[in-house]
C-alpha positions in Angstrom: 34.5 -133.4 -7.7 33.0 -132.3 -4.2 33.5 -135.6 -2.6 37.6 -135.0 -3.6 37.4 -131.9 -1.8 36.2 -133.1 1.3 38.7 -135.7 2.4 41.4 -133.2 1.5 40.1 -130.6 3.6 39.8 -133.1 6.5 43.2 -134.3 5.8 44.9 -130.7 5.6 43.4 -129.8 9.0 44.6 -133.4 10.4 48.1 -132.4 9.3 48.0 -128.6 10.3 47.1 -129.8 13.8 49.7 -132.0 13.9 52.0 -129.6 12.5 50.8 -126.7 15.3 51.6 -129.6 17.9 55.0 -130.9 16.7 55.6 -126.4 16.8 54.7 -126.3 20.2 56.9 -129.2 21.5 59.8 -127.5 19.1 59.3 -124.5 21.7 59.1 -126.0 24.6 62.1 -127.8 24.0 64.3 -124.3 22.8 62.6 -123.0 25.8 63.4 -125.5 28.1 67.3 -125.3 26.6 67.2 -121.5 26.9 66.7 -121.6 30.7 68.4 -124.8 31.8 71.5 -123.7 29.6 71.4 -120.3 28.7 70.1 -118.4 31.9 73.1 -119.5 34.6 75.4 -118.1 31.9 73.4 -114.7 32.3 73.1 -114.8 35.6 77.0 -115.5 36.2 77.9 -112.9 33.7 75.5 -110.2 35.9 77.1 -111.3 39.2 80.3 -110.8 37.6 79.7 -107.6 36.8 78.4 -106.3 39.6 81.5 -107.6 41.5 84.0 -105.6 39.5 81.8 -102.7 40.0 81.7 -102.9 43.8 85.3 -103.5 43.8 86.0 -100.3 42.0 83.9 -98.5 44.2 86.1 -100.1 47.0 88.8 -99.1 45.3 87.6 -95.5 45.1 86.6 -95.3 48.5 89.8 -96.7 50.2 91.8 -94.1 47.9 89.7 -91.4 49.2 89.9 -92.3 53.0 93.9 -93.0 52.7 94.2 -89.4 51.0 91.7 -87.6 54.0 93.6 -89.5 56.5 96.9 -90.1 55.2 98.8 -90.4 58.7 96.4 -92.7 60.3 96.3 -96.4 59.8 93.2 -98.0 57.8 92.1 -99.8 61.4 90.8 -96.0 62.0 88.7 -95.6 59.1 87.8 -99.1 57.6 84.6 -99.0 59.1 83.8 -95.5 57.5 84.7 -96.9 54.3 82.5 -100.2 54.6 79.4 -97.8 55.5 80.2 -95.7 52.3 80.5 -98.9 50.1 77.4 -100.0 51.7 75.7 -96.4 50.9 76.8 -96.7 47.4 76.0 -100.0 46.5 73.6 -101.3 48.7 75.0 -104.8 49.2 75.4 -106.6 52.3 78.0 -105.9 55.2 79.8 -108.8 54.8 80.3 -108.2 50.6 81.5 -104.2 51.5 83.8 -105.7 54.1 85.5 -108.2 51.9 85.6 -105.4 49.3 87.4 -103.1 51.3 89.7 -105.6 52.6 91.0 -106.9 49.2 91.1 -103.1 47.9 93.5 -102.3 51.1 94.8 -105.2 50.7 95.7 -104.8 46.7 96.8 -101.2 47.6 99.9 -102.9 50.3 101.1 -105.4 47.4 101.6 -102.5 44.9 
């Protein structure tokens, strides 16, 4: 009877090694997948986000300065307003120009 129980308990840790292994590759793999596929999604999705937010900060701003200076022309105050965008948000120059200009911009179409 003991001789029975040896091979089997040899052969039961063979197989739960293998097992552990073939888990581990499993892993890797969904890992792998996760941030080649998964992760640029995110990200885009953030950036996204964080664009329409800036631009409705633009768009709060440029409302504010045309109602403090309504008789002047935005060439007066534009660089105020990129200043404040870049206050509020902490992005770069060039983003709280390009802000501002399409919220000015959106505000002569309509």
């Amino acid at each position: 009877m003991m001789e029975l129980l040896i091979p089997l308990s040899i052969f039961s840790k063979l197989t739960g090694w293998i097992f552990s292994g073939v888990g581990t590759l499993i892993l890797l793999v969904v890992a792998w997948m996760a941030t080649h596929y998964l992760l640029p999604i995110l990200k885009t999705d953030l950036r996204r986000k964080m664009a329409q937010y800036i631009l409705l900060i633009a768009d709060e701003v440029t409302d504010y300065f045309v109602s403090k200076y309504p008789d002047k022309k935005a060439i007066s105050w534009i660089d105020q307003a990129i200043d404040k965008i870049i206050e509020i948000t902490g992005t770069s120059k060039a983003v709280a120009t390009r802000a501002t200009l399409a919220a000015i911009t959106r505000k002569m179409i309509s």
